[in-house]
C-alpha positions as CSV (number, residue, x, y, z in Angstrom):
1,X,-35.0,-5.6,-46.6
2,X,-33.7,-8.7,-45.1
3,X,-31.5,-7.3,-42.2
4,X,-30.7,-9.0,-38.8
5,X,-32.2,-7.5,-35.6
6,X,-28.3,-6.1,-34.7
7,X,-28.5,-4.6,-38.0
8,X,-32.4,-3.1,-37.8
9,X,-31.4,-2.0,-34.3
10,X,-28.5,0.1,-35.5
11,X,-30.7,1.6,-38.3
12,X,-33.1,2.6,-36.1
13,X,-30.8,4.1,-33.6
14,X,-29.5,6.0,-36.6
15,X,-33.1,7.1,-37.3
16,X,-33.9,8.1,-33.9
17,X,-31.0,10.4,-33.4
18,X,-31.3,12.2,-37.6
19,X,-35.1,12.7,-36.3
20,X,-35.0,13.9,-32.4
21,X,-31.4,14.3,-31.4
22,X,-31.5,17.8,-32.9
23,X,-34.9,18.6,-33.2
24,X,-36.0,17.3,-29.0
25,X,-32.0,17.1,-27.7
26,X,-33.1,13.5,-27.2
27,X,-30.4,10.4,-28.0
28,X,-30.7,6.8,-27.8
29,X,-28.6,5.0,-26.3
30,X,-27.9,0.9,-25.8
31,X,-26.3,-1.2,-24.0
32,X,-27.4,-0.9,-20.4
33,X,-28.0,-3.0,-17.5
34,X,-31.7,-1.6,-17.2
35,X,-33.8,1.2,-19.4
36,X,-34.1,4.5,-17.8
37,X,-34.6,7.9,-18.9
38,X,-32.4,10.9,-17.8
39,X,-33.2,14.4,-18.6
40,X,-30.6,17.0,-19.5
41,X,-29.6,19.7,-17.0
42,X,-28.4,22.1,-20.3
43,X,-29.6,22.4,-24.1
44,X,-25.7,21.7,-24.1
45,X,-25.8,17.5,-23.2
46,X,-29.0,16.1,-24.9
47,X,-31.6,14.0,-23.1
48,X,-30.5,10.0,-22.9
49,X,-33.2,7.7,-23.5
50,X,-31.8,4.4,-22.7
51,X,-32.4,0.8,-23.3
52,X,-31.8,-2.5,-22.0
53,X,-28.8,-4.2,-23.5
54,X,-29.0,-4.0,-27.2
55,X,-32.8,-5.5,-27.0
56,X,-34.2,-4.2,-30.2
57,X,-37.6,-4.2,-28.7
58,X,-36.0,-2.4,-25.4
59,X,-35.2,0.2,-27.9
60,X,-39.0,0.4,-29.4
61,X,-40.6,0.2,-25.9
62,X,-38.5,2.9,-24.3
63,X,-39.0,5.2,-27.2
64,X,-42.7,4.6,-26.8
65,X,-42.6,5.8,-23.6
66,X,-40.9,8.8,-24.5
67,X,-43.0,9.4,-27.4
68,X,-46.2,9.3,-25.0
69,X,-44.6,11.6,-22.2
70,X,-45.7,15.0,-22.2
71,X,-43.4,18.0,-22.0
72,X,-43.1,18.6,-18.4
73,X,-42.6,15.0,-17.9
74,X,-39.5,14.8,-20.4
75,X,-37.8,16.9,-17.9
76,X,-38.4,14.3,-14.8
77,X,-35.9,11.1,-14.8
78,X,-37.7,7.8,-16.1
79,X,-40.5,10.5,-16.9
80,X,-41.3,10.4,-13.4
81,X,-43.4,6.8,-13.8
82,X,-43.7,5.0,-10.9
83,X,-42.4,1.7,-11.5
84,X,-42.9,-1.3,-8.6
85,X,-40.8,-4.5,-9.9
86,X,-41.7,-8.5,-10.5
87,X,-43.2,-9.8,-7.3
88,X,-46.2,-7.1,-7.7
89,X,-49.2,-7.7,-6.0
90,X,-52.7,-8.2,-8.3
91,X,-53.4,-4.6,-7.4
92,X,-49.9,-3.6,-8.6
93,X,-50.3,-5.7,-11.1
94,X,-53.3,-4.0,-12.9
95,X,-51.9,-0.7,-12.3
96,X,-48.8,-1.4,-14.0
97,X,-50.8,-2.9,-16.8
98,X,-53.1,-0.3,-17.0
99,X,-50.1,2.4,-17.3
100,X,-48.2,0.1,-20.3
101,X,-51.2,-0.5,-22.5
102,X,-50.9,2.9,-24.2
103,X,-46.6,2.7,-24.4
104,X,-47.0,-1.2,-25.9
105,X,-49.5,-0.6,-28.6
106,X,-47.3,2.3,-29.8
107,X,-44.4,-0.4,-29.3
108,X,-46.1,-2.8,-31.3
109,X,-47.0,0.1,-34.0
110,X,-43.3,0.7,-34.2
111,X,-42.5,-3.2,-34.3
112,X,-45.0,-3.8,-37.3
113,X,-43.6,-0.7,-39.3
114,X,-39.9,-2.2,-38.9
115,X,-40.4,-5.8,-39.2
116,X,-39.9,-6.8,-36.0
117,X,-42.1,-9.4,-33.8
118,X,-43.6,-7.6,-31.4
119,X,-44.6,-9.5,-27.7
120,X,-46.7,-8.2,-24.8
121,X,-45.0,-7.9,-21.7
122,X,-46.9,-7.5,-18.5
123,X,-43.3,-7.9,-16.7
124,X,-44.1,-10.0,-13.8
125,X,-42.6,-13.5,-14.5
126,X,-42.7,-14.5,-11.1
127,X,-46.3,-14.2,-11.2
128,X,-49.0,-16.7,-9.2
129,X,-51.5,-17.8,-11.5
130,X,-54.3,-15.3,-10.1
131,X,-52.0,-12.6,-11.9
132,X,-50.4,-14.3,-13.9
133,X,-53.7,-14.1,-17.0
134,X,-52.8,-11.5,-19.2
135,X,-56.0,-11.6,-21.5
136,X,-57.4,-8.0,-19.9
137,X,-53.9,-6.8,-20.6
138,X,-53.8,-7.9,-24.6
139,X,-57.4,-6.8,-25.4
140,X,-56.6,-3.6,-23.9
141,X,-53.4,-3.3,-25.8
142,X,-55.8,-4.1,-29.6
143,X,-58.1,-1.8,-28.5
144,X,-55.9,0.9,-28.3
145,X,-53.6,0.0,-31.5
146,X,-56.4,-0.2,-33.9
147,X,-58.1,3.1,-32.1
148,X,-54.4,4.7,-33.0
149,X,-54.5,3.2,-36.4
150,X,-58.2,4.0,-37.3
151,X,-58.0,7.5,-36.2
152,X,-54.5,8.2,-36.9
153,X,-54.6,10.3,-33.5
154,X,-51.5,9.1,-32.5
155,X,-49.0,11.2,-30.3
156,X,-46.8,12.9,-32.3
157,X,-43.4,12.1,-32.2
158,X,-44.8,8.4,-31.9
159,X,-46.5,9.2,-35.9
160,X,-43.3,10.7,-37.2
161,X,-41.5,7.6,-36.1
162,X,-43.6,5.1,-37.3
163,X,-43.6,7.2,-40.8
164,X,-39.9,7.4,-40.7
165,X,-39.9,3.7,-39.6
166,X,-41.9,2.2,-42.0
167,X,-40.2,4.3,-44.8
168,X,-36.6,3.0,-43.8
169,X,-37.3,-0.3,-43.7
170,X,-39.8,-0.9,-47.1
171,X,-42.7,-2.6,-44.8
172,X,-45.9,-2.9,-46.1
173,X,-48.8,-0.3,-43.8
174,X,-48.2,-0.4,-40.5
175,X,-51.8,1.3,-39.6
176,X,-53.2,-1.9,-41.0
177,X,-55.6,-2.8,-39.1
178,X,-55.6,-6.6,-39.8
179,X,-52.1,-6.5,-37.8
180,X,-53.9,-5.5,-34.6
181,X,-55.6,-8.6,-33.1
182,X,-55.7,-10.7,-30.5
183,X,-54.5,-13.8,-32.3
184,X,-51.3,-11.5,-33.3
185,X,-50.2,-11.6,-30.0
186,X,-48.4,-14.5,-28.6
């Protein structure tokens, strides 16, 4: 399937809303100054799980993170993450790192099974060089893909989107392992 990201992006918000907009009262939605998450107040208006501009991997990444977040904190706006932004200290750094490894190799899952290049993103551009090394981050984010991919353990709603995914768009096996390493990652 030779489509352009506009056109896999609109596919996959298409496949997001035939899987979960019924089924969770979760829609995706595009086109925004910044992500963010807002939970419904009535079964009536369905959750909005929003993404930056029409980034396809905004799209991915934000439905990572709502695929990872837990029942109770579906019901909390931006899943009730704390979130400090670029300018973070090497202590902020490494907790916000340490919090994105698990929603990035699910995004990079998701990116395999619909052909699209997927890139790390510790978020901190105006980084000094002390923080700036995101090797830690990377290794952390193979380990955890190809422990996902191995043991097919994955969180749910992340496994029936990959399926669905993967199914859509005709791409070879997304659990392959060979696709999870650290050479992969630019």
């Amino acid at each position: 399937m030779n489509l352009s990201e506009q056109q896999r992006l609109h596919c996959i918000i298409q496949l997001f809303d035939r899987l979960f907009l019924v089924a969770e009262n979760t829609q995706l939605i595009g086109d925004a100054d910044e992500p963010l998450y807002i939970p419904s107040s009535s079964r009536a208006v369905p959750h909005q799980l929003i993404f930056r501009e029409n980034f396809l991997s905004s799209a991915l990444h934000e439905i990572a993170h709502w695929c990872i977040a837990g029942k109770q904190r579906r019901l909390q706006q931006d899943f009730g993450y704390w979130y400090q932004p670029d300018g973070r200290t090497v202590d902020e750094q490494v907790k916000f790192e340490s919090m994105e490894v698990k929603p990035q190799a699910l995004e990079w899952i998701f990116s395999n099974a619909c052909g699209q290049k997927f890139t790390p993103s510790a978020d901190n551009l105006n980084a000094s060089d002390d923080i700036a090394d995101d090797t830690g981050f990377k290794k952390a984010l193979v380990k955890q893909a190809r422990q996902w991919c191995q043991s097919q353990q994955l969180p749910s709603r992340g496994k029936i989107f990959i399926d669905a995914l993967s199914k859509e768009f005709n791409t070879a096996d997304p659990y392959n392992l060979t696709y999870y390493q650290l050479s992969c990652l630019v």
